[in-house]
C-alpha positions in Angstrom: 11.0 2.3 -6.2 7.5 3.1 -6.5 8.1 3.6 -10.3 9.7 0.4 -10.7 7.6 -1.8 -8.6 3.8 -0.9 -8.7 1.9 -1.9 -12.2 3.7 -4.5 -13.1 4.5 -8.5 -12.5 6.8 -7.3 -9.1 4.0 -5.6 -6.9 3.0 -8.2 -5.5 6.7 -10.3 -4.4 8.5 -6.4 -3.2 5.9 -5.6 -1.6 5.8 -8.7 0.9 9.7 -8.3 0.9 9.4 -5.0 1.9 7.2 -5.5 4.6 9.5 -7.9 5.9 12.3 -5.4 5.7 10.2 -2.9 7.5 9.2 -5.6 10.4 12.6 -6.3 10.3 14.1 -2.9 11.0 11.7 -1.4 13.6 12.2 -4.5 15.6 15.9 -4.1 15.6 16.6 -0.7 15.4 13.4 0.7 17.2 12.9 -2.3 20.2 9.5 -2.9 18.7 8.3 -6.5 20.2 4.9 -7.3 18.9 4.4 -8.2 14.9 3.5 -6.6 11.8 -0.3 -5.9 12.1 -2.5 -5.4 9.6 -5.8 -3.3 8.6 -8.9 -5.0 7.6 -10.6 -2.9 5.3 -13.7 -5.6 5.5 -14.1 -4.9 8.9 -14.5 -0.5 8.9 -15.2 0.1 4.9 -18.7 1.3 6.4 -16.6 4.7 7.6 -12.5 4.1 8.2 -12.6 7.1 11.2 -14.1 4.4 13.5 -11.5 1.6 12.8 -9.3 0.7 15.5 -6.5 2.0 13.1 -7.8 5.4 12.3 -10.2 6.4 15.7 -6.8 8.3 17.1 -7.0 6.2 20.5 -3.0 5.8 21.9 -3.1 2.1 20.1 -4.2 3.7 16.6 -2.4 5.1 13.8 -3.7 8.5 14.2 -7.0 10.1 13.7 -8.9 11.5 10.2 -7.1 15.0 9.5 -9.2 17.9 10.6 -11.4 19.0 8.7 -10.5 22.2 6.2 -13.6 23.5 4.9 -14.1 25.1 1.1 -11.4 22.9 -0.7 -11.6 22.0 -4.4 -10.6 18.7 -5.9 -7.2 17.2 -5.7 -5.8 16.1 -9.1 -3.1 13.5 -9.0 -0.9 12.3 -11.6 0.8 8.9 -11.3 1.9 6.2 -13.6 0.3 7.9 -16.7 -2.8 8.2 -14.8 -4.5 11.4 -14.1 -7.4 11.5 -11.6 -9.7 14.4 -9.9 -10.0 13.5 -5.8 -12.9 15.4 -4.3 -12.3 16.2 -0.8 -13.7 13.8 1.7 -13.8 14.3 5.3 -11.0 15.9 6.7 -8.0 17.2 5.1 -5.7 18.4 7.7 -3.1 17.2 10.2 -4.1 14.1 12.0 -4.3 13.9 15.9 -3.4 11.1 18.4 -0.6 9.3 17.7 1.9 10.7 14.7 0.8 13.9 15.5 3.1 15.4 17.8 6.1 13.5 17.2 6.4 12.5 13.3 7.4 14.7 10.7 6.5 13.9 6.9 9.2 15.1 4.7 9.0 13.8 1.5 6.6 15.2 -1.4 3.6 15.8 -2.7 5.3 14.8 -5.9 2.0 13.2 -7.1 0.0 16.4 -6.9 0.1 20.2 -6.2 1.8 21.8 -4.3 4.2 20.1 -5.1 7.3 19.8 -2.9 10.7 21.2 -3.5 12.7 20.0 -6.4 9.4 18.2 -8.1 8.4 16.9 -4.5 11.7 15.3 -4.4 13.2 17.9 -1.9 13.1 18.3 1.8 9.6 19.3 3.0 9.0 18.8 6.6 5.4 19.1 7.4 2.3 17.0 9.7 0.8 13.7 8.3 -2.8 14.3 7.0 -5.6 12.5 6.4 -8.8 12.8 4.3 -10.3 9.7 5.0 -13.3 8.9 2.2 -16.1 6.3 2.5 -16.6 6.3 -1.2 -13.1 4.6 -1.9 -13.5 2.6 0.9 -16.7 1.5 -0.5 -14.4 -0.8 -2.7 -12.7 -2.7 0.0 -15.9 -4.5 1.4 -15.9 -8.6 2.5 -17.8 -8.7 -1.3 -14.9 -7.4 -3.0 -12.5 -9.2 -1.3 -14.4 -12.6 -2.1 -14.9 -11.9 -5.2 -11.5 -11.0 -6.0 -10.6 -14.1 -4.8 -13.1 -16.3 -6.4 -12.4 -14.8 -9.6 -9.1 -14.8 -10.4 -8.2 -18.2 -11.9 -4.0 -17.1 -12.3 -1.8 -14.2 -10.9 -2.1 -12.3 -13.6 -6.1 -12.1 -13.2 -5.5 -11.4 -9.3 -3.1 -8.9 -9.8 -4.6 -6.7 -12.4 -8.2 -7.3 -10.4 -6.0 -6.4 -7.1 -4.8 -2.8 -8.5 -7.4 -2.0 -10.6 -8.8 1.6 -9.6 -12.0 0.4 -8.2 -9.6 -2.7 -6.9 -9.1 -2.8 -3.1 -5.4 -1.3 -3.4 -6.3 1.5 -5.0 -9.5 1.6 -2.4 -7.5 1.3 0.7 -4.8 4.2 -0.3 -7.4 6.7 -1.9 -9.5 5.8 1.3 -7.1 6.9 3.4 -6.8 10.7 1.5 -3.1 12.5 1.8 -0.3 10.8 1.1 -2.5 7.8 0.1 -2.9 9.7 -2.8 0.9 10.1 -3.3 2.1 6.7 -5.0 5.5 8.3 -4.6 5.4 9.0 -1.1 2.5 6.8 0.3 4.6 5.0 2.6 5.3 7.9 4.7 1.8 7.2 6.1 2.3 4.9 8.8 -0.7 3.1 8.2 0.5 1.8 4.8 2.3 -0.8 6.5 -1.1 -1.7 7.5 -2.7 -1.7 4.1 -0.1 -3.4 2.7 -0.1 -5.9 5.2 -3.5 -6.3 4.2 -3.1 -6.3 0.6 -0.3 -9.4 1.6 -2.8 -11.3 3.5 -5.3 -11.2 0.5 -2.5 -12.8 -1.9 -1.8 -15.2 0.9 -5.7 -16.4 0.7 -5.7 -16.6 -2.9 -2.5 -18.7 -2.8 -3.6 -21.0 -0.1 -6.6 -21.8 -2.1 -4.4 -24.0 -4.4 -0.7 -23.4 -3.2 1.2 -25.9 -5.0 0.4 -24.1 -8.3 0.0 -20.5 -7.2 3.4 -20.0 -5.5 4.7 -21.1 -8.2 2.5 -18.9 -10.8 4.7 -15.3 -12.3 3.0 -13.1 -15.0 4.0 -9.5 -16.8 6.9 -8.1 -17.1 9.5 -6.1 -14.8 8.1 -2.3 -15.7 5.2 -0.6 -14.6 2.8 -1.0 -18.0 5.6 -2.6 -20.3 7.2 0.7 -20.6 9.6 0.5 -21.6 9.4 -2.7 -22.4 11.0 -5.3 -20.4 11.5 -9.5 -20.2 9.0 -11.6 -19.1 8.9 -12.4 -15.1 10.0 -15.8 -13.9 11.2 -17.3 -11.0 14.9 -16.8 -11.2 13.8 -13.3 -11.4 15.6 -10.6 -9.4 13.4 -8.0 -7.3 15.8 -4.8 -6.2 15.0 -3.3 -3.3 17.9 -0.6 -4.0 20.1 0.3 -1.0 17.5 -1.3 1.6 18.8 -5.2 1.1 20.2 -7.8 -1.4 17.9 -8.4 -4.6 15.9 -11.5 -4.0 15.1 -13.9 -6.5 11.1 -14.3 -6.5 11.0 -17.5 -6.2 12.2 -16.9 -2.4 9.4 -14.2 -2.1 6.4 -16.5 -2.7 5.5 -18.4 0.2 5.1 -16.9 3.5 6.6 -19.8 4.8 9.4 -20.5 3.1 12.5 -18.4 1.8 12.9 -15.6 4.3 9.7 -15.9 5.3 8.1 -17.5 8.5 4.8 -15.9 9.4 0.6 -16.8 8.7 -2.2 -14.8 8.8 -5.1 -14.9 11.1 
């Protein structure tokens, strides 16, 4: 899914359907009560460890990984993209909650070591962290606004949105481990959270002038027009594989309408 749905005119629409799939399931197959929360990198891109979401307390998603000393760079390879991550802060297996209980089993696939069968194998290990203050540097209250502010049509938005020094890109690579993995980043609880976040800044952007922008597509249906693939519109059909139905993404634009019902504050 990650291949089909990041870098191109979908990202945007599967991931809010995917959130709600995720809400979805851990309220009726976990017993989970409250709603799907969200992390504001605005409010900790200063240094993520002391966000409520990453300070380890029993309400957080787990702590920064410890810290491994004398690493060298991480090179990751995704989407036809090849980047060198230095290490940040920690490295190892996180502490608090996830620690003890949760077991990451799929990948790296992204970068070495890779897991079994080309990360695709089973590969039970911790969750860890390597939380980095220069990628969160991107996800400051002036990137956000601007973002916003500049993007004039969805396509302007979205390419601005996942741009490496874009505040997608900023909250994953911020987080270090599998935020590095764009194959496997979801196994990081606090994705949810980012991409909660990431929803919320669409949902701004849209609200600014919502008659026109929920109705606004752009791209095409592959990550980078390869191979190349029809032009998005709103009878559109977003596949969320074996997880639910396809939706059409006219139902996936509004966060109050379709099978959505929610608003952010």
């Amino acid at each position: 899914m990650a291949i089909s749905n990041d870098r191109q005119g979908l990202f945007l629409h599967f991931h809010r359907y995917l959130l709600y799939l995720y809400e979805k399931a851990i309220r009726e197959e976990c017993g989970y009560k409250g709603y799907q929360p969200y992390w504001d990198w605005t409010l900790s891109w200063e240094d993520p460890r002391k966000s409520s979401v990453f300070n380890g307390s029993p309400a957080s998603m787990g702590s920064n990984g410890a810290v491994i000393p004398n690493r060298t760079s991480t090179t990751i390879s995704a989407f036809g993209i090849t980047l060198d991550m230095p290490p940040a802060t920690g490295g190892g297996c996180i502490s608090g909650p996830f620690s003890n209980n949760y077991t990451v089993n799929l990948g790296p696939i992204a970068y070495a070591p890779y897991g079994p069968d080309h990360g695709l194998g089973y590969n039970p290990r911790c969750l860890s962290r390597d939380i980095s203050s220069v990628w969160s540097n991107n996800t400051k209250p002036s990137d956000v606004v601007r973002l916003i502010q500049s993007s004039p049509d969805l396509g302007t938005f979205d390419t601005n949105l996942e741009a490496l020094d874009g505040v997608h890109a900023g909250g994953h690579f911020s987080m270090g481990g599998l935020g590095l993995d764009a194959y496997a980043s979801a196994g990081d609880p606090a994705f949810w959270l980012h991409h909660a976040m990431v929803d919320k800044v669409w949902g701004l952007w849209q609200n600014l002038d919502a008659g026109d922008r929920t109705k606004m597509v752009y791209g095409t249906g592959t990550a980078f027009n390869i191979p190349p693939s029809a032009n998005i519109t709103l009878d559109t059909l977003v596949d969320f594989g074996i997880l639910a139905p396809k939706q059409k993404i006219q139902s996936l634009v509004s966060t109050i309408d379709g099978p959505f019902c929610y608003a952010y504050v």
